[in-house]
C-alpha positions in Angstrom: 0.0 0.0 0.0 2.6 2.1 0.2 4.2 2.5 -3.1 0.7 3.3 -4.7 1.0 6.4 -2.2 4.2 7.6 -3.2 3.3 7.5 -6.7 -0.1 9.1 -5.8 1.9 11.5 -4.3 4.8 12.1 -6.8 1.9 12.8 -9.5 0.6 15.3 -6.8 4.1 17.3 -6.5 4.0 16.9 -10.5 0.6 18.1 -11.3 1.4 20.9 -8.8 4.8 22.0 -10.2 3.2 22.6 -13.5 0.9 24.4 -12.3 3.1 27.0 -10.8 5.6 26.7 -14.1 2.1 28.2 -16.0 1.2 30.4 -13.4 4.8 31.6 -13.6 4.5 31.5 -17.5 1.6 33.7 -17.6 2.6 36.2 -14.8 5.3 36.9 -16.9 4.2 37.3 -20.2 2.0 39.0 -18.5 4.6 41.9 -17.4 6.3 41.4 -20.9 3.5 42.9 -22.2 3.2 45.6 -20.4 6.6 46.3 -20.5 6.0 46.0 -24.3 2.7 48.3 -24.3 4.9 51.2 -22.2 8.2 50.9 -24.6 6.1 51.1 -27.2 4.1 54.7 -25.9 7.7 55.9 -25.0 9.0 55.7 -28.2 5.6 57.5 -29.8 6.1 60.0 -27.0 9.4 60.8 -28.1 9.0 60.6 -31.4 6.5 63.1 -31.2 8.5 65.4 -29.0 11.6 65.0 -31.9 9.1 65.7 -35.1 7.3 68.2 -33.6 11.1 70.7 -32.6 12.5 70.0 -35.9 12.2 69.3 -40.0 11.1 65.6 -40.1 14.3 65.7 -42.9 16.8 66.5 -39.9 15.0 64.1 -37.1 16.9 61.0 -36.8 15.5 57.5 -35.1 18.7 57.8 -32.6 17.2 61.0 -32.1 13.8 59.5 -31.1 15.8 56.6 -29.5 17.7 58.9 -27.0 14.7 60.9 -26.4 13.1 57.4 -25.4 16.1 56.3 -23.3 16.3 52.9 -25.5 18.4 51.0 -27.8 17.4 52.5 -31.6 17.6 48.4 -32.5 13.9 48.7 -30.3 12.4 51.2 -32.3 13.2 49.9 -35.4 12.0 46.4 -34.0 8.4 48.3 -32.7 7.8 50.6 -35.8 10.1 49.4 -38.8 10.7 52.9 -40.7 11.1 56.1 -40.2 8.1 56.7 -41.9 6.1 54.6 -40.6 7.1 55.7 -36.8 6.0 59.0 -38.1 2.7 57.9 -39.6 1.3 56.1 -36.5 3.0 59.2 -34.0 0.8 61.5 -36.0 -1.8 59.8 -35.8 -1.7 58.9 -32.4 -1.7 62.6 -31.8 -4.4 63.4 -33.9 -6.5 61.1 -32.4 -6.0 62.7 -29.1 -7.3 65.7 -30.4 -10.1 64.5 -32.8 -13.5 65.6 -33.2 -15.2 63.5 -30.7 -14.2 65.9 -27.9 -16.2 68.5 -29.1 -19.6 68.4 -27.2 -20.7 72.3 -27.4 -20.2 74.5 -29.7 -20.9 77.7 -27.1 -17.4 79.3 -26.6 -15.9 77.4 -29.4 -13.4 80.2 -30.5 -12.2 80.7 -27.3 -11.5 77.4 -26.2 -9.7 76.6 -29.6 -7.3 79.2 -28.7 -6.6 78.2 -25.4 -5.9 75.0 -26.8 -3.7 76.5 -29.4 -2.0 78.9 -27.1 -1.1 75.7 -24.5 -3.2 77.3 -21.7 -5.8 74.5 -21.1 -2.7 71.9 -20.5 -4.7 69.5 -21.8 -4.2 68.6 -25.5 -0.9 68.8 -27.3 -1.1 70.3 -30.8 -0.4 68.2 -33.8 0.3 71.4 -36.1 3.9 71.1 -35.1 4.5 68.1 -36.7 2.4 68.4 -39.6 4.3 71.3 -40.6 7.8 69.9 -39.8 6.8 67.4 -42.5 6.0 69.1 -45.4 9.5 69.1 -46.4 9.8 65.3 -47.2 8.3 63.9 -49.9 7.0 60.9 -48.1 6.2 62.3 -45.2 4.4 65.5 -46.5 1.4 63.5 -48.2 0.9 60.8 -45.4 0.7 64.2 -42.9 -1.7 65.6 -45.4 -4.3 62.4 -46.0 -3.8 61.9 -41.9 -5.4 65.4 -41.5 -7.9 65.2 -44.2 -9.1 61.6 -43.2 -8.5 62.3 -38.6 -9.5 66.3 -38.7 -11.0 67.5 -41.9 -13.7 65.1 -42.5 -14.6 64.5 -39.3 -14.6 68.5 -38.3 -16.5 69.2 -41.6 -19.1 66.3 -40.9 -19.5 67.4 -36.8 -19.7 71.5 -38.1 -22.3 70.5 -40.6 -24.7 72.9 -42.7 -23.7 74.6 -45.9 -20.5 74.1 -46.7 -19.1 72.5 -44.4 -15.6 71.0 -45.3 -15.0 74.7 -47.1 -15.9 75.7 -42.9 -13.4 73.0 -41.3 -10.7 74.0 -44.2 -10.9 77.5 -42.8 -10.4 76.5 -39.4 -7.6 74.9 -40.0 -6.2 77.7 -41.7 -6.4 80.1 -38.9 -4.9 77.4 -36.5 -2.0 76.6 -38.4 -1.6 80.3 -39.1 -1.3 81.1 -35.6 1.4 78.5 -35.3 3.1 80.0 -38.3 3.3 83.6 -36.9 4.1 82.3 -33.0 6.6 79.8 -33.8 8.4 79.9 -37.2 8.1 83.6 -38.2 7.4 84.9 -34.9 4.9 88.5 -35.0 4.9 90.6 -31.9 0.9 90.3 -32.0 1.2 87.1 -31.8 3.3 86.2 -29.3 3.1 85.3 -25.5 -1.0 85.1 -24.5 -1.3 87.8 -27.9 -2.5 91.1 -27.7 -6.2 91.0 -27.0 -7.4 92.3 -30.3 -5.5 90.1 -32.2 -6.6 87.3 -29.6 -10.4 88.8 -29.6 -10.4 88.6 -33.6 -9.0 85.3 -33.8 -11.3 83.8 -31.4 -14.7 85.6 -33.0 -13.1 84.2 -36.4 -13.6 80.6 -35.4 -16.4 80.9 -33.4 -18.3 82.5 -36.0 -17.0 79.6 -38.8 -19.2 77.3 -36.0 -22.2 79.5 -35.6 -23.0 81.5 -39.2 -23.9 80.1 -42.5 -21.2 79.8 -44.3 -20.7 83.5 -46.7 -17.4 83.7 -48.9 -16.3 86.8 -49.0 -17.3 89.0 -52.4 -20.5 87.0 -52.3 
């Protein structure tokens, strides 16, 4: 009777070791992916700090890599290209600030500003990279189709009325003007919080793209 026990037991210790090996198995690739899921928004965090401060032509991956604080081997091994590391950065960063979180259109002009002018803290701007791109051929169109398929469309469809992607095209025009005269040729109007009436006109401007029907001038 007592072999039959120590092999009842043996298979016990067996059946339980296993256990513990897949237990063990799955706790870890468990923290692998997370470890996996936070490299991976480290390197889009960095990659969108580097394409954002200068021409996508001069931002290198060991750029991005040292920005990151990884090996460049990992980014490569995440996002293949350049290009593509670009293309899904972007549009990470466009889908932070897409049209969803829009829910009133009351005070529209001057919550875009804020926004623009970095004093809600709460979105970070995607203009910067878009227009660091427009120097690369490849780059340049993927920016463009990103902000015509994740902001135009989308804006156009959520302004709504007459005209409406002609509407969302203008807003877009005064936003990344703004960025244009604060940041690469720097106006005095324009800089710091802006002098009020070029702030006051700016914001009336876009609230009244949501609120009028849509008039072209010299109509």
């Amino acid at each position: 009777m007592a072999e039959p026990s120590k092999q009842q037991a043996e298979r016990e210790r067996r059946i339980c070791q296993r256990r513990v090996t897949y237990e063990v198995s799955e706790s870890t690739g468990s923290v692998r992916r997370r470890d996996a899921a936070r490299t991976r928004e480290r390197i889009l965090l960095a990659a969108q700090e580097v394409f954002s401060t200068r021409d996508y032509t001069q931002a290198r991956v060991s750029d991005i890599a040292a920005e990151a604080g990884i090996n460049q081997a990992l980014v490569v091994r995440y996002f293949g290209t350049k290009h593509q590391l670009f293309e899904t950065a972007l549009a990470a960063l466009l889908e932070e600030n897409s049209v969803d979180g829009l829910r009133s259109r009351a005070n529209f002009g001057r919550q875009i500003v804020r926004r623009l002018l970095g004093e809600d803290g709460s979105k970070r701007d995607p203009l910067p990279m878009v227009i660091h791109a427009v120097s690369d051929p490849v780059a340049q169109p993927i920016a463009q189709r990103l902000m015509a398929t994740r902001i135009l469309q989308p804006l156009a469809r959520w302004l709504g009325g007459d005209a409406a992607e002609a509407r969302a095209a203008e807003l877009l025009l005064l936003c990344a003007g703004l960025f244009t005269y604060r940041k690469l040729l720097p106006l005095p109007p324009f800089e710091g919080s802006m002098a009020p009436p070029a702030r006051e006109w700016l914001e009336e401007r876009l609230q009244a793209l949501v609120d009028e029907p849509y008039a072209p001038q010299g109509k």
